[in-house]
C-alpha positions in Angstrom: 29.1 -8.5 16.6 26.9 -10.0 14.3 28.9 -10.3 10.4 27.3 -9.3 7.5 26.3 -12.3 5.1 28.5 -13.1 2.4 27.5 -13.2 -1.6 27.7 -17.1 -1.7 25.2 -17.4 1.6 22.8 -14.6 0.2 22.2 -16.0 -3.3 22.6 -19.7 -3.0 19.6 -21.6 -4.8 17.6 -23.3 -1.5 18.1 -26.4 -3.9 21.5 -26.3 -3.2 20.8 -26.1 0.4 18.8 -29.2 0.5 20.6 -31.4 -1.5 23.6 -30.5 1.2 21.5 -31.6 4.0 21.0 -35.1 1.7 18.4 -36.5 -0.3 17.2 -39.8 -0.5 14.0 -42.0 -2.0 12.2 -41.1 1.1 11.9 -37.3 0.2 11.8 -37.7 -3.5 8.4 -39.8 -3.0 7.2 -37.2 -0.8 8.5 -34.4 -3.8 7.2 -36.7 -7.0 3.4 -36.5 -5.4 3.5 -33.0 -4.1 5.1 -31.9 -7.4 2.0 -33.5 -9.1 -0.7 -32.3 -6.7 0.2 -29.1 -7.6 0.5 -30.0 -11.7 -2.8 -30.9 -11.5 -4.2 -27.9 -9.9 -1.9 -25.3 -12.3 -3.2 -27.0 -15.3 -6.2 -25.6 -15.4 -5.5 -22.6 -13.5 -2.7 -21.5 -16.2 -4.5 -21.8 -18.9 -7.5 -19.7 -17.3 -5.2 -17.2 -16.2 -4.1 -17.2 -19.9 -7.5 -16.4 -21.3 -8.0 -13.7 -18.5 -5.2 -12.1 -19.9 -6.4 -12.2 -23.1 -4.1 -14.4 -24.2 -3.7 -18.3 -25.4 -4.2 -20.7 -22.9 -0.7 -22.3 -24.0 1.0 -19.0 -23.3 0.1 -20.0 -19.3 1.3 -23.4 -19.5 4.9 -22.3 -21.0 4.9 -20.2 -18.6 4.3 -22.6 -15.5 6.5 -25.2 -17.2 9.5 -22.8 -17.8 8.9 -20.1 -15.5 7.9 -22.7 -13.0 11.2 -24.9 -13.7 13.5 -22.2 -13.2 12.4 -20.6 -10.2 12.4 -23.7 -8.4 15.9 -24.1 -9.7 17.4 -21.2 -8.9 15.4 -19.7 -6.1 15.9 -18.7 -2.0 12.4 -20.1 -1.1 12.0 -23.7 -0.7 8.6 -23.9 -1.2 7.8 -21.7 -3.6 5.5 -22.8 -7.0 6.2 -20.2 -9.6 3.8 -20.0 -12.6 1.4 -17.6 -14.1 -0.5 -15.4 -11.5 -4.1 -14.1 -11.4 -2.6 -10.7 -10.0 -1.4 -10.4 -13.4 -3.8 -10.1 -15.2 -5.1 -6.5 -15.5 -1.7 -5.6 -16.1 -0.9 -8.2 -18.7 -4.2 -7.7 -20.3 -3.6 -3.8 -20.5 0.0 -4.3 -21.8 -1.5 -6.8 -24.5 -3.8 -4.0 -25.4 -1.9 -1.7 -26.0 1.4 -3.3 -27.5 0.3 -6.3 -28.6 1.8 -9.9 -27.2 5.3 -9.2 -28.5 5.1 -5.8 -26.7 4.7 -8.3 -23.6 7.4 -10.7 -24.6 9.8 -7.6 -24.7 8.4 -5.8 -21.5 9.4 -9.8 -19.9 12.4 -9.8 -21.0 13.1 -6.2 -19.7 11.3 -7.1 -16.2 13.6 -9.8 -15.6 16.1 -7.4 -16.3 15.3 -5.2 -13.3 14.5 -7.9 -11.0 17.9 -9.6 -11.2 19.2 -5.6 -11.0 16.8 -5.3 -7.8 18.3 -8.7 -6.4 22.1 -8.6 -6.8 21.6 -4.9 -5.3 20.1 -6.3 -2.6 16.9 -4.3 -2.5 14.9 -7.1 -2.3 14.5 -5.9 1.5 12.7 -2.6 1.3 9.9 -4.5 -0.4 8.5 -5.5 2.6 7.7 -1.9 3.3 4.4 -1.7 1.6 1.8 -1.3 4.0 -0.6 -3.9 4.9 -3.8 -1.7 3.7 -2.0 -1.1 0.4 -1.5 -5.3 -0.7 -4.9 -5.7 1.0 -6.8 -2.6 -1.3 -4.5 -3.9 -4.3 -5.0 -7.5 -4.1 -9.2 -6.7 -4.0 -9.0 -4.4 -7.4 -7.6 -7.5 -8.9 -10.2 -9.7 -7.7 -12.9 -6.9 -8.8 -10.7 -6.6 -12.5 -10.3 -10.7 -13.0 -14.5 -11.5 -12.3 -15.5 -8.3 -14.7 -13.3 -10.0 -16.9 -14.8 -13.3 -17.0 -18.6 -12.3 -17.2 -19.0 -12.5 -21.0 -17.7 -16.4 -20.6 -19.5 -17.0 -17.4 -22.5 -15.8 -19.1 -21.5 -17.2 -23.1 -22.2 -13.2 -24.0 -21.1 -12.4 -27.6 -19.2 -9.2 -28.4 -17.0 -7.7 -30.2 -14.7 -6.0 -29.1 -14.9 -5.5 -25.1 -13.3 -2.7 -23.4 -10.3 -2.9 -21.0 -12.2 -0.2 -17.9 -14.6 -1.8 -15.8 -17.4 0.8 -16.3 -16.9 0.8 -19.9 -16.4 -3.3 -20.1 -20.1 -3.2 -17.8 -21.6 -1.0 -19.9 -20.5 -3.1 -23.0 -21.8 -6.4 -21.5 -24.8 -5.3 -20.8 -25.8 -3.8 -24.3 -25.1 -7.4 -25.3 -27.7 -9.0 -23.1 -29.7 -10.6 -25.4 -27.1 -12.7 -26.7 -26.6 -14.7 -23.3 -26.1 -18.6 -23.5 -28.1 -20.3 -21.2 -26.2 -23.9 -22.1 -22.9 -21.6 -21.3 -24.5 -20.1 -18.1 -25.5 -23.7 -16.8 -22.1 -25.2 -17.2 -20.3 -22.2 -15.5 -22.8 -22.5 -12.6 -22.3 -26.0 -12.9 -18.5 -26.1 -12.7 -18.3 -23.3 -10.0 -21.0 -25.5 -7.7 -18.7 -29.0 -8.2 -15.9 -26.7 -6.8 -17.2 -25.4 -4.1 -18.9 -29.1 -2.8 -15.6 -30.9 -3.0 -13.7 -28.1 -1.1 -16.1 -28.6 1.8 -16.5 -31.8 1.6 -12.9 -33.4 0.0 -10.1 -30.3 0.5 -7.6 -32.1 -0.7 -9.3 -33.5 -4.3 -8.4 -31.2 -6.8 -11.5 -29.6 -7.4 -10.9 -26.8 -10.4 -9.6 -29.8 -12.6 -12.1 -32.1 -12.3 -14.5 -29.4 -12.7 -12.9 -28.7 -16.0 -12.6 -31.9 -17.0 -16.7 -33.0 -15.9 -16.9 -29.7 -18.4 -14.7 -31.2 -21.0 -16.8 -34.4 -20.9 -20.1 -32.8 -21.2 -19.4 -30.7 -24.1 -17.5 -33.6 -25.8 -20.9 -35.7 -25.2 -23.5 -34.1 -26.0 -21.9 -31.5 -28.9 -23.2 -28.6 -26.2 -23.4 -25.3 -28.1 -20.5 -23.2 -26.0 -17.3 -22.0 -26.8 -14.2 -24.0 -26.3 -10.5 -23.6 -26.5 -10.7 -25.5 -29.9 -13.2 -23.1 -31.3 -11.9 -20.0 -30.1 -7.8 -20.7 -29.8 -7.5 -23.9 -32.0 -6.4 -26.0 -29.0 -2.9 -26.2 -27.5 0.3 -27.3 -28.6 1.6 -30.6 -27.6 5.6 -29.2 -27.2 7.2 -26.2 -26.0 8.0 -23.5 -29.2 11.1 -23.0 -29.8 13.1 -20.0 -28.3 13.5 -16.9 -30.3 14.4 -13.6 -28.6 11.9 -10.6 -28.5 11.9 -8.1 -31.6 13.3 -4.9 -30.2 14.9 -1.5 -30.4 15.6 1.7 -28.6 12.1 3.4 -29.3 10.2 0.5 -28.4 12.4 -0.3 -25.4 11.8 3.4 -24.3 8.0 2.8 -25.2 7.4 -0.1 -23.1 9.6 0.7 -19.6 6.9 1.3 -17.9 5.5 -1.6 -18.6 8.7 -3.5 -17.8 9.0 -2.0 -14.1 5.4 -2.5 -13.3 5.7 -5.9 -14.2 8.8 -6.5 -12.1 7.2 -4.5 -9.1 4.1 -6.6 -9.1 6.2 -9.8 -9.8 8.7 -8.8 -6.8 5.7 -7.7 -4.6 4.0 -11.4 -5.2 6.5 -13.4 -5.3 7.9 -12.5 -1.9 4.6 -12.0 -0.2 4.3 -16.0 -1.5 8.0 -16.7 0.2 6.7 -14.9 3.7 3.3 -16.9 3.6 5.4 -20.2 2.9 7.9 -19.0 5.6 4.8 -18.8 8.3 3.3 -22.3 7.1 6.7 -24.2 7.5 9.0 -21.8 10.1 11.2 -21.5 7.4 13.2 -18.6 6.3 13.4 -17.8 2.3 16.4 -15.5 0.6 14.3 -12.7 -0.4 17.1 -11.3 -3.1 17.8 -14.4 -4.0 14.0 -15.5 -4.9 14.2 -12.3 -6.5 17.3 -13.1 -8.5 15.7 -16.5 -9.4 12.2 -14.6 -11.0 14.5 -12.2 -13.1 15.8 -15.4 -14.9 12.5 -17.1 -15.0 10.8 -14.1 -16.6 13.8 -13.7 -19.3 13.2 -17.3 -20.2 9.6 -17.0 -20.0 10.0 -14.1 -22.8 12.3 -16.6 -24.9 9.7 -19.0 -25.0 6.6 -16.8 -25.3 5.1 -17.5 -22.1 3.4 -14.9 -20.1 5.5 -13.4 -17.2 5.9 -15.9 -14.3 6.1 -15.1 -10.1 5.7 -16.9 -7.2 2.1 -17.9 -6.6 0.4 -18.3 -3.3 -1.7 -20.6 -3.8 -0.4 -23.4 -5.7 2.5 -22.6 -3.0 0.5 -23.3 -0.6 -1.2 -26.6 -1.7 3.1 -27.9 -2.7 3.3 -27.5 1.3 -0.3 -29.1 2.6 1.0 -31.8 0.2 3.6 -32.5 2.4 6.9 -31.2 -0.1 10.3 -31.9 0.8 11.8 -28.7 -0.8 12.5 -27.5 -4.0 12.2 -30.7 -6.3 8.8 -30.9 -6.2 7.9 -27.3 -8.0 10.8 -28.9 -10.8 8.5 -32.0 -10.7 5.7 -30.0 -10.9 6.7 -28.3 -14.2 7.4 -31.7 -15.6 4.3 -33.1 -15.5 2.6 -30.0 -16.8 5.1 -30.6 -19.8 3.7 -33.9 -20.0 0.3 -33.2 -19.7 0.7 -31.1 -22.5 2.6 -33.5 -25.0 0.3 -35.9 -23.9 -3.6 -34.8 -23.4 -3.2 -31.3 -25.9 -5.9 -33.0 -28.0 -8.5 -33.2 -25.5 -8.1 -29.2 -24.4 -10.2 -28.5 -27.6 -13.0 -29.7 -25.5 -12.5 -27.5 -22.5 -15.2 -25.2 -22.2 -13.9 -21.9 -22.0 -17.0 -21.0 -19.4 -15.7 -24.0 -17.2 -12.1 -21.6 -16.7 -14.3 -18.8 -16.1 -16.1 -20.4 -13.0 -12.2 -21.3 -12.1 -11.5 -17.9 -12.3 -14.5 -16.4 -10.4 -13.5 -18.6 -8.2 -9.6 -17.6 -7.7 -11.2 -13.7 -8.0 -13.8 -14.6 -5.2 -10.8 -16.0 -2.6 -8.2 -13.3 -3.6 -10.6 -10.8 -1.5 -9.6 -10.7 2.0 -12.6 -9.8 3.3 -11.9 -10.4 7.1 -8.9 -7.8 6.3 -10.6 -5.3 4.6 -13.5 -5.3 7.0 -11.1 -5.1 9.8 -9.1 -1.9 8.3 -11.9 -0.1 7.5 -13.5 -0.4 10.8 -10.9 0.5 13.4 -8.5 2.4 11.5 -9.9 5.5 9.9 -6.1 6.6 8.2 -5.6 2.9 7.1 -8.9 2.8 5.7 -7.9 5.8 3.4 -5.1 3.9 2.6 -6.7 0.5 1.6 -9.9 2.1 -0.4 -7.8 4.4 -2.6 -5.7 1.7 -3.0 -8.9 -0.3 -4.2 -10.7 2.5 -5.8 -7.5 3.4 -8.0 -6.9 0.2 -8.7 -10.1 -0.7 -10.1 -11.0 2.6 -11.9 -7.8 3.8 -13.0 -4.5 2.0 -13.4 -2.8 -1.0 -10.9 0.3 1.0 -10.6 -1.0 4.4 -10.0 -3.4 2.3 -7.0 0.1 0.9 -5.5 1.7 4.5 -5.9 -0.4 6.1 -4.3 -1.6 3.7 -1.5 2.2 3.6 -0.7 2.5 7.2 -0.8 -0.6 7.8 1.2 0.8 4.8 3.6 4.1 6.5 4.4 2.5 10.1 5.2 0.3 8.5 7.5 3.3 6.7 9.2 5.2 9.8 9.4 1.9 11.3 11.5 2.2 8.9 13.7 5.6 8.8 14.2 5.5 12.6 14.9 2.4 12.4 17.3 4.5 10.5 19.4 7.3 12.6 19.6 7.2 14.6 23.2 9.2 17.7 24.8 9.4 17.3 28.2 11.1 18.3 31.4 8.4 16.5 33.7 5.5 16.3 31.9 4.3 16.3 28.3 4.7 20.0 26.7 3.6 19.2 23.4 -0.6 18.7 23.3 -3.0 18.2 20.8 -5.0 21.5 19.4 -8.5 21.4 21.4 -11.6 21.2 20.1 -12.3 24.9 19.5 -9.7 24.7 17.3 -7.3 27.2 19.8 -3.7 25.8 20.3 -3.9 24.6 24.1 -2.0 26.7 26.8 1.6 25.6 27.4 3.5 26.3 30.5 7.3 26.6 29.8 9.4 24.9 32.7 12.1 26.4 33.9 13.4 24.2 36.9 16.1 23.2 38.5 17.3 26.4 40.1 16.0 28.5 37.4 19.7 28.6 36.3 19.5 25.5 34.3 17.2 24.8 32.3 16.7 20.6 31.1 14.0 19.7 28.0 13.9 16.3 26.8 13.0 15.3 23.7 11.3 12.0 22.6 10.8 9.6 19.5 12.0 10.2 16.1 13.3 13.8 15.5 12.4 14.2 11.7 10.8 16.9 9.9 6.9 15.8 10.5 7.9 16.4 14.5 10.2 19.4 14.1 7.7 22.1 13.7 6.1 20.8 16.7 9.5 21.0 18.9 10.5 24.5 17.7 6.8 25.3 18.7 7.9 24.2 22.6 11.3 25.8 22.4 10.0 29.2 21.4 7.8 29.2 24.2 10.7 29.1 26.6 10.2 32.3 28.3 13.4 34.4 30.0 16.8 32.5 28.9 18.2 30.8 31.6 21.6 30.6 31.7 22.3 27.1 30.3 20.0 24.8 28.6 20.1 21.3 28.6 18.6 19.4 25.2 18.4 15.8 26.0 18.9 13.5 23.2 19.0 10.0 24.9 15.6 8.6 23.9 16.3 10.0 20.0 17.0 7.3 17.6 17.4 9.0 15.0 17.0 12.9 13.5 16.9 14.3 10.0 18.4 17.6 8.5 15.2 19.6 9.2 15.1 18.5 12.8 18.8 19.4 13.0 17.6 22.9 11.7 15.3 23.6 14.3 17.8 22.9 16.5 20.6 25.2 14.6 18.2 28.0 14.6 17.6 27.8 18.3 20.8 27.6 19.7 21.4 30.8 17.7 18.4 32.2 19.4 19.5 31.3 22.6 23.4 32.1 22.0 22.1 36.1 21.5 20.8 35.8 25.0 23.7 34.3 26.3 22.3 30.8 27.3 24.4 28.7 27.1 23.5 25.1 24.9 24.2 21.8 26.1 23.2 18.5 24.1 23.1 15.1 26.5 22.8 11.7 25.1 23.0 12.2 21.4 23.8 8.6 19.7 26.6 9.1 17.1 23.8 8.9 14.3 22.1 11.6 16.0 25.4 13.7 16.6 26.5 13.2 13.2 23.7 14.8 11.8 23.7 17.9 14.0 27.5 18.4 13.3 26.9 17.9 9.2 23.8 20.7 9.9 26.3 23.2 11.7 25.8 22.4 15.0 29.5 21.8 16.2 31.5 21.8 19.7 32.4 25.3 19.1 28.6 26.1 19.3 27.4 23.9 21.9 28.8 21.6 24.4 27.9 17.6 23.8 27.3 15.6 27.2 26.9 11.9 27.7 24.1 12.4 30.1 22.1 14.8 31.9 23.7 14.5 35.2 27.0 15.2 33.0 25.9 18.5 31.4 24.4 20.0 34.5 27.6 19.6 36.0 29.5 21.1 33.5 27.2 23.8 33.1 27.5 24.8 37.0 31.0 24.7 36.8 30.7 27.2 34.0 28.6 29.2 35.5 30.8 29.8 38.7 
């Protein structure tokens, strides 16, 4: 019998773990260059995914280094890179919007609230229950939401004030055609071309930062006329603020909850969807509540320090593995050096042309979309394709969290279709058929074998309430009573209150005409919920096995 894990072996930091196993020089080498392969690659990725949010580009960095610290301090991955994530940044940018960035700080704080909730209640679990279609629909909206959101840099468009919805942001760009910088337009095509040649041709150079930094260089040189984080953000700071807790009470707290729960949904989501990806690169297995746990903590201290909310990120995840990490010192490591590139290179960040991070994040946008997935879904599933494109659709057009809703909603209907499609009635053969074309129920044939004195149905697949109507349909068809039925229940695994309804209202049927009612096979799940739904010993006779309740029902009937 296999024991349930304990508290200590569900929420122990993977640190801890690996540091038991023993560490020496030879993996702290191996953790001091991954840890710094992947610095150099959130540098400039944080402080895009900053301006995306429209926020400061500083607000990602605190964020990577303290989010980034404490997740890899505390978490159940061993592998994992927390940090700012481009997944984020509708959400953050609508949140910013609408409450301004202390609104954010506060909705933080509050989301790290619920995800250490979510962890030590070990729910952590059930989020692996959104459907494939749903993260695939979702994680393409975001892609669509983060390019829209870069055009006006891309392009060095001027305006105003640009609107959050992507018809209305469209719209809005282009009524400002005119004003596009062609210097601003070469340099993003520039930087996003140098990217995309050193991934083919050197993978494993970090590509995005010497983009930026070729960027950097040619505006510092030749005084190019394009925006920069100097002119527009007055550069970065060259230490971490101090802390100071969010402003806060009971109205705004009530104001901003939704907020706060989207923000640990989406955090939860990612973050775990980053442990399962690291699990399937390194045959690893992560602490799902305990990662969980770890990015409720992160995301409090985060608010503290007036970073922008922190998760597990896939891809900087990813390149800490290709570059060969021992565990979870490299991602401390990691957020180190960004703490050092900050106190040490802030000055030159001025220089950073802001279209450089926008080719960075057309470039994150572009590889977010699975496209082998979504092509797949929509062509061989018709029901997941529903799924995935109002998943998309909402997402894009309306609100994230109404796109996950739903898709999960839509996701769980269709599950429960299938699940009742395979449900069968049987005594030899199939007795529950699909409706013909004509649209006429197909003809049924009742069977009443064995002796015509007993009568044996068995039932099928999960009894729940999207099969019970179709059961009832069979059973009512049963034409004269015999005089004892036998309802097998071995190949049940489970049944609901509705299916157990069904069931009460036939034996009563049956019990009028004298039959009587004898259930084989039920597992105690199964019996458990017919006795709770009235279905009792005293009504009908419970059997281990066919064979069993035909021979009690003979000896009754002589």
């Amino acid at each position: 019998m296999n024991k349930s894990p304990t508290f200590t072996e569900l929420f122990t930091p993977k640190l801890v773990t690996v540091l038991r196993e023993g560490y020496h020089a030879k993996e702290f080498k191996a953790d001091a260059l991954a840890g710094l392969t992947v610095a150099i690659v959130a540098l400039p990725l944080s402080m895009a995914i900053a301006i995306g949010s429209g926020a400061k580009p500083a607000d990602g960095l605190f964020a990577a280094v303290i989010g980034g610290f404490i997740i890899s301090l505390l978490g159940g991955s061993r592998f994992q890179i927390g940090g700012p994530a481009g997944a984020f940044i509708a959400l953050v940018a609508a949140i910013i919007a609408t409450h301004g960035y202390d609104g954010l700080m506060l909705a933080t704080f509050m989301a790290g609230l619920f995800l250490i909730a979510i962890g030590y209640l070990r729910l952590g679990t059930y989020i692996k229950y959104i459907p494939h279609p749903v993260l695939v629909g979702f994680t393409g909206g975001i892609a669509v939401i983060i390019f829209s959101g870069e055009i006006r840099d891309l392009f060095g468009l001027t305006i105003v004030n640009e609107p959050s919805g992507l018809i209305p942001r469209l719209s809005a760009l282009w009524d400002v055609r005119a004003s596009l910088n062609v210097t601003a337009t070469g340099l993003s095509a520039l930087c996003l071309g140098v990217m995309l040649i050193l991934k083919r041709l050197a993978p494993r150079f970090p590509g995005m930062l010497a983009a930026v930094a070729l960027g950097a260089v040619l505006v510092w040189a030749f005084n190019l006329p394009v925006e920069t984080i100097g002119t527009r953000f007055g550069g970065i700071p060259s230490a971490l603020p101090s802390p100071a807790f969010p402003a806060f009470n009971v109205a705004r707290i009530v104001e901003l909850l939704p907020s706060a729960v989207a923000i640990a949904l989406l955090g939860g989501i990612e973050s775990l969807l980053s442990a399962v990806v690291a699990d399937g690169m390194t045959g690893r297995r992560h602490r799902s509540n305990c990662e969980l746990v770890a990015q409720g903590y992160a995301n409090m201290a985060c608010a503290l320090f007036g970073g922008l909310c922190a998760t597990g990120t896939i891809a900087r995840t990813a390149t800490n593995i290709r570059a060969h990490a021992h565990g979870p010192i490299a991602g401390l490591l990691h957020s180190i050096f960004l703490l050092a590139f900050m106190m040490i290179a802030a000055p030159l960040a001025s220089f950073v042309p802001l279209a450089a991070l926008a080719a960075v994040l057309a470039l994150v946008a572009w590889n977010m979309i699975e496209r082998d997935q979504f092509a797949q879904i929509l062509k061989h599933d018709r029901g997941e394709g529903l799924v995935l494109m109002a998943t998309f659709l909402l997402t894009i057009f309306y609100d994230l969290t109404v796109g996950i809703g739903v898709g999960v909603t839509l996701g769980a209907i269709l599950f429960m279709h299938r699940m009742a499609e395979i449900v069968q009635v049987t005594t030899h053969e199939s007795l529950i058929e699909e409706d013909r074309a004509d649209g006429r129920a197909a003809e049924r044939t009742p069977y009443q074998a064995n002796g015509g004195d007993v009568l044996v149905y068995r039932v099928a697949g999960a009894f729940f309430f999207g099969a019970a109507g179709s059961v009832a349909s069979v059973l009512d068809q049963i034409g004269t009573p015999p005089r004892a039925f036998v309802l097998d229940l071995t190949a049940v695994p489970l049944a609901d209150a509705t299916a157990a309804q069904t069931l009460d209202t036939f034996t009563k049927k049956a019990a009028r005409a004298g039959t009587r009612i004898f259930i084989s096979g039920a597992t105690p799940g199964v019996r458990r919920v017919l006795e709770d739904n009235g279905i009792t010993s005293d009504r009908v006779t419970f059997a281990p096995s066919i064979e069993a309740a035909r021979s009690q029902a003979r000896a009754q009937m002589v």
